[in-house]
N, C-alpha and C positions, 0 to 999 in steps of 0.2 A: 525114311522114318525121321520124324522131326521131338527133340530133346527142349523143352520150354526151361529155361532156368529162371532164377528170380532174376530184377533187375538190382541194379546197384543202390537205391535208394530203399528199398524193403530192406537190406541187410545192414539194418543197425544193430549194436549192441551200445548195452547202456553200463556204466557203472556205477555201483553204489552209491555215490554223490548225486550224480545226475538222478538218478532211480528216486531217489530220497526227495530232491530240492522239484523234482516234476510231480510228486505222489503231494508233497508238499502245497502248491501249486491249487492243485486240483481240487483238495480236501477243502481249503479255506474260502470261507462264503463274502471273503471281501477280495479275492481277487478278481482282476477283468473278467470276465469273459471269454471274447479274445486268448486273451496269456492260456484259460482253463481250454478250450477242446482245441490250443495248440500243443499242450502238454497231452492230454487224451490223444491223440494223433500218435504223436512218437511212442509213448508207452505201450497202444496198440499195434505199432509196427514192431517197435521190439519185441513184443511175448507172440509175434508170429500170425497177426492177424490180418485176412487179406484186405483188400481195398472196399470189396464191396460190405464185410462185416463193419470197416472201419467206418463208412458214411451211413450207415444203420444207426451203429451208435455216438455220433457226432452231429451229423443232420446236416455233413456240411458236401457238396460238391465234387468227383474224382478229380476233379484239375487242383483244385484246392488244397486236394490231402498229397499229391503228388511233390506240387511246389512248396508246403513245409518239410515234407521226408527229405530234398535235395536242397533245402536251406539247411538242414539239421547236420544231413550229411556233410555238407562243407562248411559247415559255423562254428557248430555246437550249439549249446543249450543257449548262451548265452542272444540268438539271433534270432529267439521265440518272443523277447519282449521287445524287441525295436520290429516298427515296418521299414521297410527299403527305401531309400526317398527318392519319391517321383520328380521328374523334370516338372516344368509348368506348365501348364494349354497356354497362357497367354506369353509370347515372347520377349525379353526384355527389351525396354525401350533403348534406342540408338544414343548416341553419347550427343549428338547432335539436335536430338528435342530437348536434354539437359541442358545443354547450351544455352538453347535459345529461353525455354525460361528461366533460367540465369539471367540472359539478357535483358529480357523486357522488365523481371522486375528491378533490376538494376535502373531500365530509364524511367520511372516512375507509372504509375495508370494513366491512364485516358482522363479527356478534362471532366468528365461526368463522376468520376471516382476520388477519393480521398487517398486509398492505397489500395495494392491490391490485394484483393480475397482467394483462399482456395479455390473456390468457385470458379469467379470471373476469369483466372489462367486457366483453369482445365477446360473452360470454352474457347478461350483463346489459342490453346497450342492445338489441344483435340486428344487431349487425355484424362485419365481419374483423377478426381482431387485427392486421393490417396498417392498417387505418383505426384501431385506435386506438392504435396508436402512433406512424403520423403527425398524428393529436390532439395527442399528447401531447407531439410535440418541439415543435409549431409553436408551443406555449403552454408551452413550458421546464417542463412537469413529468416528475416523477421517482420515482413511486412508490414503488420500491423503495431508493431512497438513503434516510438518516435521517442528520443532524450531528446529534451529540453532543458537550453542552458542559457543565460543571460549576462551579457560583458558589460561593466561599467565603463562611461570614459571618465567616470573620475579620478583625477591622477591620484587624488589620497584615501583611494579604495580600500588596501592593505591595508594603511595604520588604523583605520576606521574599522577594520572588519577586525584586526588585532586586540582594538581596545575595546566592540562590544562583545567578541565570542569569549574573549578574557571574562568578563562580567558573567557569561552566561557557566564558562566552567569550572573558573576557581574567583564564586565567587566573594570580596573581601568581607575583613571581620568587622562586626559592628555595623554593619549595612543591610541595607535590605533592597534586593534586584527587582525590578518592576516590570514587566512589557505590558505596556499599556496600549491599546489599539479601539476604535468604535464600529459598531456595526449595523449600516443608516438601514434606512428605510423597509424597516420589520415590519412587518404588515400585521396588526392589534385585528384580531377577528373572534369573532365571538359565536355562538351558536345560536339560532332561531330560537331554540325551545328545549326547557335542561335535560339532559339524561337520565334514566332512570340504575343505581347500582346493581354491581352484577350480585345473580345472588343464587343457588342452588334448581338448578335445572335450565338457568339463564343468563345469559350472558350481556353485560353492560350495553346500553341505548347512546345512540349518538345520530342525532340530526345529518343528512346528507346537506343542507342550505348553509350558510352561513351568512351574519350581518359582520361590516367594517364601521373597525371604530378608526379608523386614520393608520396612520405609523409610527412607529418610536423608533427611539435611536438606543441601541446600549451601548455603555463606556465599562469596559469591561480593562481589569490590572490583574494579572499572574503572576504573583510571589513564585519564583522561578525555583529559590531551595526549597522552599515550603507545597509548593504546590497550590496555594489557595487561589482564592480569583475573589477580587475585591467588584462588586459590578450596578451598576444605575442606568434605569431608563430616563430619557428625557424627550420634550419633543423636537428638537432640531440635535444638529451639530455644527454647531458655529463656536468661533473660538469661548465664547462667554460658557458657551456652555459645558466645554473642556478645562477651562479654569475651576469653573463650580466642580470638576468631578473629581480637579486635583487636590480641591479643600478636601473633598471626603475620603481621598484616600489619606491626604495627613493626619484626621482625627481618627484613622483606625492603626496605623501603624506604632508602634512602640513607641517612644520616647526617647529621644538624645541618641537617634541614629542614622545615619544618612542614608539618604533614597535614591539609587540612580535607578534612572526614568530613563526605558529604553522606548521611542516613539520614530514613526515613519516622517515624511517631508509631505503628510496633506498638509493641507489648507489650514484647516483648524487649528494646527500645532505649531506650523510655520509662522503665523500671521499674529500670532501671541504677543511678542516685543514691539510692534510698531502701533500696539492699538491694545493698549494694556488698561486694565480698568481697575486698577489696584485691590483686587482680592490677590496675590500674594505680596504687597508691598510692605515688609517687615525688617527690623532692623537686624534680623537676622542673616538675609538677605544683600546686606547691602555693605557685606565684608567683600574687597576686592580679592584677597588672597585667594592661591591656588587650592582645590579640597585637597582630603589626603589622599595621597597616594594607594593605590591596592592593585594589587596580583592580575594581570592581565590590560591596566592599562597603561595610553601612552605618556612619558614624563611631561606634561604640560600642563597648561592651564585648563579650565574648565571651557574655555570659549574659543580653543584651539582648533575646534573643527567647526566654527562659526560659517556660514554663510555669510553673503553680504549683508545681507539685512539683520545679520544679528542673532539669528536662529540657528540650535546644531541642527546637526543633522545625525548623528548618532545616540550618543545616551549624555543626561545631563543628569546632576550629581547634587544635590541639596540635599541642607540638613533637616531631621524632623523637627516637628513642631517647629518650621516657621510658617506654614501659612495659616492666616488668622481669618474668622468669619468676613462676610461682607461687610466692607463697610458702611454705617450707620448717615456718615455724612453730608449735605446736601447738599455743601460748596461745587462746585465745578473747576475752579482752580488748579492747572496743571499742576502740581508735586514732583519733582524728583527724584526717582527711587534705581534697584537693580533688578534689570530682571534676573531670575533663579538658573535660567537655563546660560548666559553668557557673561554675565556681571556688566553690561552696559545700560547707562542712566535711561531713563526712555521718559517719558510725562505718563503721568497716572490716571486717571478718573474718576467721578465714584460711581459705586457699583449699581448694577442695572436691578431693575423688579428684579423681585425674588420667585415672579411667577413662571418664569420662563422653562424652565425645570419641573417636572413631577418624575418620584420615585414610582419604581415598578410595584 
Protein backbone atom coordinates (compact mmCIF):
# COMPACT_ATOMS: atom_id res chain seq x y z
CA UNK A 1 0.00 0.00 0.00
CA UNK A 2 1.39 3.16 -1.13
CA UNK A 3 0.61 6.77 0.96
CA UNK A 4 0.90 9.84 -1.77
CA UNK A 5 1.76 12.87 0.30
CA UNK A 6 1.97 16.54 -0.97
CA UNK A 7 5.31 17.75 -2.11
CA UNK A 8 7.25 20.47 -0.37
CA UNK A 9 6.60 23.12 -2.70
CA UNK A 10 2.41 22.91 -2.48
CA UNK A 11 2.85 23.48 1.35
CA UNK A 12 2.91 27.15 1.44
CA UNK A 13 1.44 29.30 3.95
CA UNK A 14 1.08 32.87 3.49
CA UNK A 15 0.68 35.61 6.09
CA UNK A 16 -1.31 38.46 6.21
CA UNK A 17 1.22 40.84 4.54
CA UNK A 18 2.17 38.56 1.87
CA UNK A 19 -1.92 37.61 1.47
CA UNK A 20 -2.53 41.34 1.33
CA UNK A 21 0.54 42.81 -0.98
CA UNK A 22 -0.17 39.45 -3.55
CA UNK A 23 -4.30 40.06 -3.36
CA UNK A 24 -2.95 43.56 -3.94
CA UNK A 25 -0.85 42.67 -6.95
CA UNK A 26 -3.49 41.03 -8.75
CA UNK A 27 -6.50 43.55 -8.32
CA UNK A 28 -4.61 46.43 -9.91
CA UNK A 29 -4.96 46.83 -13.92
CA UNK A 30 -1.58 48.53 -14.14
CA UNK A 31 0.49 45.73 -12.91
CA UNK A 32 2.62 43.36 -15.13
CA UNK A 33 1.19 40.63 -16.10
CA UNK A 34 3.95 38.60 -15.36
CA UNK A 35 4.12 39.88 -11.48
CA UNK A 36 -0.28 39.10 -11.79
CA UNK A 37 -0.60 35.06 -12.62
CA UNK A 38 2.93 34.88 -10.49
CA UNK A 39 0.90 36.22 -7.56
CA UNK A 40 -2.42 33.90 -8.87
CA UNK A 41 0.06 30.79 -8.53
CA UNK A 42 1.08 31.11 -4.87
CA UNK A 43 -2.34 32.28 -3.72
CA UNK A 44 -3.80 29.24 -5.49
CA UNK A 45 -1.25 27.00 -3.94
CA UNK A 46 -1.89 28.33 -0.57
CA UNK A 47 -5.88 28.09 -0.17
CA UNK A 48 -5.04 24.32 -1.47
CA UNK A 49 -5.56 24.22 -4.98
CA UNK A 50 -3.97 21.38 -7.05
CA UNK A 51 -1.80 21.79 -10.04
CA UNK A 52 -4.17 20.95 -12.59
CA UNK A 53 -7.08 23.51 -11.18
CA UNK A 54 -4.03 25.85 -10.96
CA UNK A 55 -3.18 25.85 -14.98
CA UNK A 56 -7.08 26.02 -15.56
CA UNK A 57 -7.01 29.18 -14.11
CA UNK A 58 -3.67 30.70 -14.99
CA UNK A 59 -3.28 29.21 -18.61
CA UNK A 60 0.19 28.82 -17.81
CA UNK A 61 2.22 25.28 -18.20
CA UNK A 62 2.77 22.46 -14.94
CA UNK A 63 6.70 23.09 -15.28
CA UNK A 64 6.04 26.62 -14.86
CA UNK A 65 3.70 26.57 -11.83
CA UNK A 66 6.05 24.12 -10.17
CA UNK A 67 9.20 26.47 -10.64
CA UNK A 68 7.36 29.67 -9.09
CA UNK A 69 5.95 27.40 -6.01
CA UNK A 70 9.89 26.32 -5.24
CA UNK A 71 11.07 30.05 -6.06
CA UNK A 72 8.35 31.20 -3.55
CA UNK A 73 9.30 28.35 -1.30
CA UNK A 74 12.86 29.46 -0.86
CA UNK A 75 12.71 33.45 -1.71
CA UNK A 76 9.58 34.66 -0.57
CA UNK A 77 7.42 37.23 -2.08
CA UNK A 78 9.91 39.24 -2.85
CA UNK A 79 11.44 36.70 -5.96
CA UNK A 80 7.99 37.07 -7.78
CA UNK A 81 9.11 40.37 -9.28
CA UNK A 82 12.79 39.92 -10.46
CA UNK A 83 13.43 36.92 -13.19
CA UNK A 84 16.68 34.87 -12.37
CA UNK A 85 19.59 36.19 -14.54
CA UNK A 86 20.54 33.93 -17.25
CA UNK A 87 24.20 33.44 -18.45
CA UNK A 88 24.75 34.58 -22.11
CA UNK A 89 24.45 32.25 -25.55
CA UNK A 90 27.20 34.25 -26.70
CA UNK A 91 30.53 33.77 -24.77
CA UNK A 92 32.60 36.69 -23.69
CA UNK A 93 35.38 37.73 -25.75
CA UNK A 94 38.99 36.67 -24.71
CA UNK A 95 41.14 39.50 -23.10
CA UNK A 96 43.36 38.98 -26.06
CA UNK A 97 40.89 40.26 -28.98
CA UNK A 98 40.74 43.44 -26.54
CA UNK A 99 44.15 43.67 -26.79
CA UNK A 100 44.51 43.44 -30.06
CA UNK A 101 41.93 46.20 -30.81
CA UNK A 102 43.63 48.22 -28.31
CA UNK A 103 46.45 47.73 -30.49
CA UNK A 104 45.61 48.34 -34.03
CA UNK A 105 43.81 51.29 -33.00
CA UNK A 106 46.56 52.63 -31.13
CA UNK A 107 48.85 52.16 -34.58
CA UNK A 108 46.50 54.23 -36.63
CA UNK A 109 44.16 52.92 -39.97
CA UNK A 110 45.19 51.61 -43.01
CA UNK A 111 46.51 54.33 -45.70
CA UNK A 112 42.87 54.25 -47.44
CA UNK A 113 41.22 55.51 -43.94
CA UNK A 114 41.39 58.86 -42.11
CA UNK A 115 40.76 56.97 -38.57
CA UNK A 116 39.29 54.13 -37.60
CA UNK A 117 35.42 53.37 -37.73
CA UNK A 118 33.28 50.86 -35.50
CA UNK A 119 32.86 49.16 -38.46
CA UNK A 120 36.12 48.88 -40.21
CA UNK A 121 37.54 47.12 -36.67
CA UNK A 122 34.89 44.73 -36.27
CA UNK A 123 35.88 43.52 -39.81
CA UNK A 124 39.17 43.74 -38.99
CA UNK A 125 39.31 41.62 -35.58
CA UNK A 126 36.05 39.46 -36.59
CA UNK A 127 33.65 40.91 -34.09
CA UNK A 128 30.34 43.30 -33.45
CA UNK A 129 30.72 46.71 -33.67
CA UNK A 130 28.94 46.75 -30.33
CA UNK A 131 31.98 44.88 -28.81
CA UNK A 132 34.11 47.19 -30.09
CA UNK A 133 32.96 50.08 -28.96
CA UNK A 134 32.48 48.82 -25.62
CA UNK A 135 36.39 48.31 -26.19
CA UNK A 136 36.71 51.35 -26.65
CA UNK A 137 34.89 53.44 -23.93
CA UNK A 138 36.20 51.14 -21.36
CA UNK A 139 39.81 52.10 -22.45
CA UNK A 140 38.71 56.07 -23.15
CA UNK A 141 39.46 55.92 -26.66
CA UNK A 142 38.13 57.98 -29.43
CA UNK A 143 38.96 57.47 -32.66
CA UNK A 144 37.15 59.68 -34.39
CA UNK A 145 37.98 63.02 -32.16
CA UNK A 146 41.46 64.64 -33.13
CA UNK A 147 42.59 68.05 -30.74
CA UNK A 148 44.22 70.46 -32.69
CA UNK A 149 46.71 72.77 -31.38
CA UNK A 150 49.11 75.28 -32.91
CA UNK A 151 52.76 76.35 -31.52
CA UNK A 152 54.24 79.69 -32.26
CA UNK A 153 58.04 80.23 -32.79
CA UNK A 154 57.66 83.52 -31.99
CA UNK A 155 59.66 84.30 -29.11
CA UNK A 156 57.21 87.36 -28.10
CA UNK A 157 54.18 85.06 -28.35
CA UNK A 158 53.29 85.53 -24.44
CA UNK A 159 53.58 89.21 -24.13
CA UNK A 160 51.53 89.53 -27.37
CA UNK A 161 48.82 87.05 -26.47
CA UNK A 162 49.06 88.93 -22.76
CA UNK A 163 48.51 92.29 -24.23
CA UNK A 164 45.58 91.45 -26.81
CA UNK A 165 43.54 88.79 -24.47
CA UNK A 166 44.05 91.88 -21.87
CA UNK A 167 42.09 93.97 -24.45
CA UNK A 168 39.61 91.32 -25.10
CA UNK A 169 38.75 90.82 -21.04
CA UNK A 170 39.25 93.87 -19.26
CA UNK A 171 38.71 95.96 -21.64
CA UNK A 172 40.08 99.79 -20.88
CA UNK A 173 38.00 102.86 -20.03
CA UNK A 174 37.36 105.51 -22.66
CA UNK A 175 38.28 102.97 -25.51
CA UNK A 176 36.59 101.17 -27.70
CA UNK A 177 38.02 97.33 -28.75
CA UNK A 178 37.75 96.54 -32.38
CA UNK A 179 38.53 92.90 -34.08
CA UNK A 180 38.53 93.75 -37.37
CA UNK A 181 39.00 90.95 -40.04
CA UNK A 182 37.66 90.58 -44.18
CA UNK A 183 35.98 87.89 -45.83
CA UNK A 184 37.24 87.70 -49.71
CA UNK A 185 35.82 86.22 -52.40
CA UNK A 186 31.78 86.04 -51.50
CA UNK A 187 30.30 84.99 -54.25
CA UNK A 188 27.14 88.00 -55.35
CA UNK A 189 24.40 85.52 -56.96
CA UNK A 190 21.29 86.42 -57.68
CA UNK A 191 18.18 84.48 -58.81
CA UNK A 192 16.96 83.94 -62.64
CA UNK A 193 13.48 85.02 -62.01
CA UNK A 194 11.82 86.71 -58.58
CA UNK A 195 9.97 84.75 -56.06
CA UNK A 196 6.60 84.70 -55.48
CA UNK A 197 5.65 85.46 -51.16
CA UNK A 198 4.49 82.87 -49.06
CA UNK A 199 1.02 83.24 -48.43
CA UNK A 200 -1.92 80.97 -47.04
CA UNK A 201 -2.11 77.42 -48.39
CA UNK A 202 1.55 78.29 -50.01
CA UNK A 203 4.64 78.31 -49.39
CA UNK A 204 7.33 81.05 -50.77
CA UNK A 205 8.86 80.40 -54.53
CA UNK A 206 12.59 80.27 -55.25
CA UNK A 207 14.14 79.56 -58.58
CA UNK A 208 16.60 76.27 -58.48
CA UNK A 209 19.14 78.43 -61.28
CA UNK A 210 20.92 80.98 -60.37
CA UNK A 211 22.91 84.08 -62.26
CA UNK A 212 26.67 85.51 -60.92
CA UNK A 213 27.22 88.86 -60.51
CA UNK A 214 31.28 88.55 -59.58
CA UNK A 215 32.48 88.66 -55.75
CA UNK A 216 32.71 90.93 -53.01
CA UNK A 217 34.70 91.31 -50.16
CA UNK A 218 33.37 92.26 -46.53
CA UNK A 219 35.31 94.15 -44.04
CA UNK A 220 33.62 93.43 -41.19
CA UNK A 221 34.71 95.24 -37.06
CA UNK A 222 33.25 93.73 -33.65
CA UNK A 223 32.87 96.13 -30.87
CA UNK A 224 33.81 93.28 -28.62
CA UNK A 225 31.95 94.99 -25.23
CA UNK A 226 29.18 96.08 -27.14
CA UNK A 227 28.65 93.47 -29.39
CA UNK A 228 28.00 95.31 -32.71
CA UNK A 229 29.66 94.70 -36.00
CA UNK A 230 30.53 97.72 -38.03
CA UNK A 231 30.61 95.94 -41.77
CA UNK A 232 31.12 97.16 -45.90
CA UNK A 233 31.28 95.41 -49.09
CA UNK A 234 33.78 96.23 -51.46
CA UNK A 235 35.23 94.75 -54.75
CA UNK A 236 38.72 93.77 -53.90
CA UNK A 237 40.87 93.49 -50.69
CA UNK A 238 44.00 95.24 -51.15
CA UNK A 239 45.48 97.52 -48.65
CA UNK A 240 43.61 100.79 -50.24
CA UNK A 241 40.78 99.27 -49.59
CA UNK A 242 41.29 98.50 -45.78
CA UNK A 243 42.37 102.01 -45.25
CA UNK A 244 38.88 103.17 -46.83
CA UNK A 245 37.06 100.73 -44.40
CA UNK A 246 39.15 102.07 -41.44
CA UNK A 247 37.83 105.87 -42.45
CA UNK A 248 34.30 104.36 -41.87
CA UNK A 249 34.81 102.90 -38.98
CA UNK A 250 36.19 106.23 -37.49
CA UNK A 251 33.09 108.18 -38.48
CA UNK A 252 30.92 105.81 -36.61
CA UNK A 253 32.54 105.53 -33.53
CA UNK A 254 32.08 107.96 -30.69
CA UNK A 255 34.35 110.90 -30.33
CA UNK A 256 37.52 111.54 -28.32
CA UNK A 257 38.12 107.84 -27.77
CA UNK A 258 40.64 105.66 -28.53
CA UNK A 259 40.35 102.59 -30.85
CA UNK A 260 42.42 99.61 -30.49
CA UNK A 261 42.36 97.69 -33.60
CA UNK A 262 42.84 94.13 -33.21
CA UNK A 263 43.94 92.68 -36.83
CA UNK A 264 45.83 89.51 -38.29
CA UNK A 265 49.38 89.71 -40.38
CA UNK A 266 47.59 89.34 -44.04
CA UNK A 267 48.76 91.19 -46.67
CA UNK A 268 46.35 93.93 -46.58
CA UNK A 269 46.98 95.01 -43.07
CA UNK A 270 50.65 94.35 -43.19
CA UNK A 271 51.67 96.10 -46.22
CA UNK A 272 49.73 99.55 -44.92
CA UNK A 273 53.07 101.58 -43.65
CA UNK A 274 55.37 100.97 -46.72
CA UNK A 275 52.65 102.11 -49.39
CA UNK A 276 50.43 104.53 -47.52
CA UNK A 277 48.19 106.82 -49.42
CA UNK A 278 47.49 109.32 -46.76
CA UNK A 279 43.86 108.81 -45.92
CA UNK A 280 44.83 108.64 -42.33
CA UNK A 281 47.64 111.11 -42.41
CA UNK A 282 46.46 113.67 -39.67
CA UNK A 283 48.04 115.76 -37.14
CA UNK A 284 46.59 113.63 -34.80
CA UNK A 285 48.56 111.00 -35.71
CA UNK A 286 51.53 112.21 -35.81
CA UNK A 287 52.24 112.66 -31.79
CA UNK A 288 55.17 110.35 -31.15
CA UNK A 289 54.30 109.69 -27.41
CA UNK A 290 53.34 106.47 -26.01
CA UNK A 291 48.96 105.87 -25.83
CA UNK A 292 47.75 105.42 -22.51
CA UNK A 293 48.12 102.78 -20.73
CA UNK A 294 45.09 100.19 -19.85
CA UNK A 295 44.28 96.95 -18.02
CA UNK A 296 45.91 94.06 -19.79
CA UNK A 297 48.52 95.67 -21.68
CA UNK A 298 52.20 95.56 -22.02
CA UNK A 299 54.20 98.74 -20.49
CA UNK A 300 55.46 100.04 -23.99
CA UNK A 301 55.10 101.77 -26.69
CA UNK A 302 52.61 101.40 -29.30
CA UNK A 303 55.19 100.19 -32.04
CA UNK A 304 56.75 97.64 -29.38
CA UNK A 305 55.57 94.67 -31.17
CA UNK A 306 56.49 96.25 -34.57
CA UNK A 307 57.79 93.96 -37.33
CA UNK A 308 60.45 94.81 -39.47
CA UNK A 309 58.73 96.59 -41.80
CA UNK A 310 57.05 98.61 -39.40
CA UNK A 311 53.77 96.81 -39.04
CA UNK A 312 52.29 95.22 -35.54
CA UNK A 313 51.30 92.34 -35.44
CA UNK A 314 48.94 92.32 -32.48
CA UNK A 315 46.46 95.21 -31.71
CA UNK A 316 47.34 98.91 -32.55
CA UNK A 317 45.74 101.79 -30.38
CA UNK A 318 44.61 105.32 -32.12
CA UNK A 319 42.78 107.90 -31.13
CA UNK A 320 39.21 108.77 -32.53
CA UNK A 321 38.48 111.01 -34.89
CA UNK A 322 41.78 111.23 -36.42
CA UNK A 323 41.23 109.90 -39.67
CA UNK A 324 40.07 112.38 -42.09
CA UNK A 325 38.14 111.87 -45.65
CA UNK A 326 40.23 111.20 -48.66
CA UNK A 327 42.13 113.53 -49.70
CA UNK A 328 41.06 116.07 -52.40
CA UNK A 329 44.67 116.75 -53.51
CA UNK A 330 46.20 116.17 -56.85
CA UNK A 331 49.88 116.95 -55.99
CA UNK A 332 51.94 113.58 -55.98
CA UNK A 333 54.56 114.93 -53.80
CA UNK A 334 55.80 112.57 -51.07
CA UNK A 335 54.72 114.20 -47.52
CA UNK A 336 55.83 113.06 -44.35
CA UNK A 337 53.51 111.72 -41.93
CA UNK A 338 52.94 108.74 -38.89
CA UNK A 339 51.58 105.87 -39.49
CA UNK A 340 48.68 105.08 -36.66
CA UNK A 341 49.62 101.57 -36.16
CA UNK A 342 53.71 102.24 -35.22
CA UNK A 343 54.38 106.11 -35.02
CA UNK A 344 57.11 105.82 -37.96
CA UNK A 345 57.41 108.50 -40.73
CA UNK A 346 56.60 106.69 -44.02
CA UNK A 347 55.94 109.19 -47.54
CA UNK A 348 52.32 109.60 -48.16
CA UNK A 349 50.27 109.92 -51.49
CA UNK A 350 47.14 111.20 -52.57
CA UNK A 351 44.42 109.17 -52.40
CA UNK A 352 43.20 106.70 -55.12
CA UNK A 353 39.47 107.07 -57.24
CA UNK A 354 36.82 106.90 -55.04
CA UNK A 355 35.55 104.22 -57.23
CA UNK A 356 37.34 101.34 -56.18
CA UNK A 357 34.81 100.68 -53.32
CA UNK A 358 30.99 100.07 -53.46
CA UNK A 359 28.84 99.71 -50.14
CA UNK A 360 26.60 96.59 -49.88
Amino acid sequence: MRVWGMHERTQIELSAADRAELKTIVANRNSPQKHVWRAKIVLLTADGHGTAEIMRRTGKAKTVIWRWQERFSAEGVACLWRDKTRPSSIPPLAPEVAERVVALTLAGPSQNATHWTGAAMAEAVGISVSSVQRIWRAHGLQPHRVRRFKLSNDPQFVAKLRDIVGLYVNPPDHAIVLSIDEKSQIQALDRTQPGLPMKKGRAATLTHDYKRHGTTTLFAALDVLEGKVIGQCMKRHRHQEFIRFLNVIDTRVPAKKTVHAIIDNYASHTSIPRSWNGLLATPALSSTSPPPQHPGSMPSKACSRCSPNGVSSGASSVPSRNLRKPSTASSTTPTATHSPLCGQKIPTRSSLPSNEGTKC
